[in-house]
N, C-alpha and C positions, 0 to 999 in steps of 0.2 A: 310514143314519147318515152324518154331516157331521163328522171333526172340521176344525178350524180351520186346516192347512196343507191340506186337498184340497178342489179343487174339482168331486169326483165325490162321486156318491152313489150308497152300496152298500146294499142288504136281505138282511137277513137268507132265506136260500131260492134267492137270487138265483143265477145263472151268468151266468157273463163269460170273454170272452176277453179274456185281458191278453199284449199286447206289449210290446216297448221293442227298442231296439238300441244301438247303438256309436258314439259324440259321432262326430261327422265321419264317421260306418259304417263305424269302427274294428273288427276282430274283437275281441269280450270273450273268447270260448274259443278257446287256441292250443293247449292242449293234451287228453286226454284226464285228467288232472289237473284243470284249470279247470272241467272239465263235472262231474266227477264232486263239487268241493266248491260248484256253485253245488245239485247235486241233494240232497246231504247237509245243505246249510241248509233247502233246501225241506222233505224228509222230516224232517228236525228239526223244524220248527217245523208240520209236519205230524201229529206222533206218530209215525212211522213211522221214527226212526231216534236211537239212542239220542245222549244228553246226554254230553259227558267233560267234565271241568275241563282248561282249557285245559293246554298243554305245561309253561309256567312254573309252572303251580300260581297264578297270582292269581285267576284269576276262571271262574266258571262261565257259560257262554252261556245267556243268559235265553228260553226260546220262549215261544209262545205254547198255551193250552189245547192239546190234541191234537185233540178233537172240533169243533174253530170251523172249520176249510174241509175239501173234498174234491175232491182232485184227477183229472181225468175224463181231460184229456188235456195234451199236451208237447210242445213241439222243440226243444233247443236247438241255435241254428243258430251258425256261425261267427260272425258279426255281429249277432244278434237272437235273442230267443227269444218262445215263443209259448204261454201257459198256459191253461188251459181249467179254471176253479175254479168250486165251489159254496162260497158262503159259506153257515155252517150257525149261526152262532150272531150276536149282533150287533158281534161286532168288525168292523171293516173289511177288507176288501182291502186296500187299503192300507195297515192297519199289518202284516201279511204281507208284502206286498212293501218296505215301507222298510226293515225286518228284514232280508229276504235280500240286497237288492239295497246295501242300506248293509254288509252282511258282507262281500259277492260281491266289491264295490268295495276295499276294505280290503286283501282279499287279492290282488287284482288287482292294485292298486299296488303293493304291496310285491312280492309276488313277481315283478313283469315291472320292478323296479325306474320307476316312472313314478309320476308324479302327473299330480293334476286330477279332473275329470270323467270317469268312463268310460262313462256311459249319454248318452241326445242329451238328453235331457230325462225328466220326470216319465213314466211309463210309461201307454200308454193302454188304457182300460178298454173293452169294449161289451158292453150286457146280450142277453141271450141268449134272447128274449122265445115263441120256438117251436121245434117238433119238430122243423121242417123248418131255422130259420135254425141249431139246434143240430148239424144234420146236416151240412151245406153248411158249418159251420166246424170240427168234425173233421175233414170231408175234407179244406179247407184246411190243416190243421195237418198231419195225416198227409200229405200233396201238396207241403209243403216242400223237404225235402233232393232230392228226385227230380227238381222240376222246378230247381233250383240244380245239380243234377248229380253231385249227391255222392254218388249209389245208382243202382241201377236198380231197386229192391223196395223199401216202406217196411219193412219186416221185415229188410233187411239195415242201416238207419242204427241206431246203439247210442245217439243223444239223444233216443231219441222213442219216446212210448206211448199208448196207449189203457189207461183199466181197465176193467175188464168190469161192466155193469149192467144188471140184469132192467125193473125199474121201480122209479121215484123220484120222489118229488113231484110227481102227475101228470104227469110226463114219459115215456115210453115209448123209454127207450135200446135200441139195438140193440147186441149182443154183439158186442164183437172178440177180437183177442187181448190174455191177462195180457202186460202187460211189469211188470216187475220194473225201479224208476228206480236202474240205476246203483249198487245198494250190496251 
């Protein structure tokens, strides 16, 4: 599906690795605060983490179905992050990610007191068409914080995961470890 601001096209079944990072390769996460409410929008509008009405009491945060994506894998890196979704129903990817990433941006500015832009651009999609190209960007993803330096074990960085999968839509995942995102 197409809507009318993107010029990607998602299906429904599909897997994608979605990136973006930081206008000028600013870091969006400076703190361990920043990461944990860009992963509470995701699991929010995931199903996986409960709804409050905001602090003021005006308005309740609207998500999306619970069962429309499912998230495979994660990094969020200082400057960039890197998602590994199945879209399961025909919403888009992309109304997922304007979601978070128009939340993520909100809170960003305000909290780091800054305006503008805080992503470089639209964030970029690629479909994920075999076993093998699915493998080789896990690894990618999980190979992040290690080769940046920020670990020496993917199992010691706390923004990043694998969920565990037997088999799925013709696909045949291989098993890592449960991480638990952040909540």
């Amino acid at each position: 599906m197409v809507n009318n601001r993107d010029y990607k096209q998602f299906i429904k079944g599909g897997i994608y690795h979605i990136y973006n990072r930081g206008n000028d390769k600013i870091n969006i996460f400076n703190d361990h605060e920043d990461y944990h409410f860009f992963m509470l929008r995701l699991n929010q509008n995931l199903g996986k983490a409960p709804v409050r009405a905001s602090r003021s009491g005006g308005y309740t945060i609207k998500v999306l179905p619970s069962e429309a994506f499912k998230l495979i894998s994660f990094c969020l890196m200082p400057n960039h992050f890197h998602l590994l979704l199945e879209q399961k129903s025909d919403i888009p990817i992309s109304r997922l990610l304007s979601k978070i990433c128009t939340s993520y941006s909100k809170y960003f500015n305000k909290k780091h007191v800054r305006v503008g832009t805080l992503f470089q651009d639209q964030f970029k999609a690629v479909r994920i068409k075999t076993d093998e190209q699915l493998l080789l960007i896990m690894e990618y993803i999980r190979d992040n914080p290690f080769k940046a330096g920020l670990v020496k074990e993917f199992e010691s960085y706390p923004y990043a995961g694998h969920c565990s999968h037997n088999n799925h839509n013709n696909h045949n995942f291989y098993n890592t470890h449960e991480v638990v995102p952040l909540l």
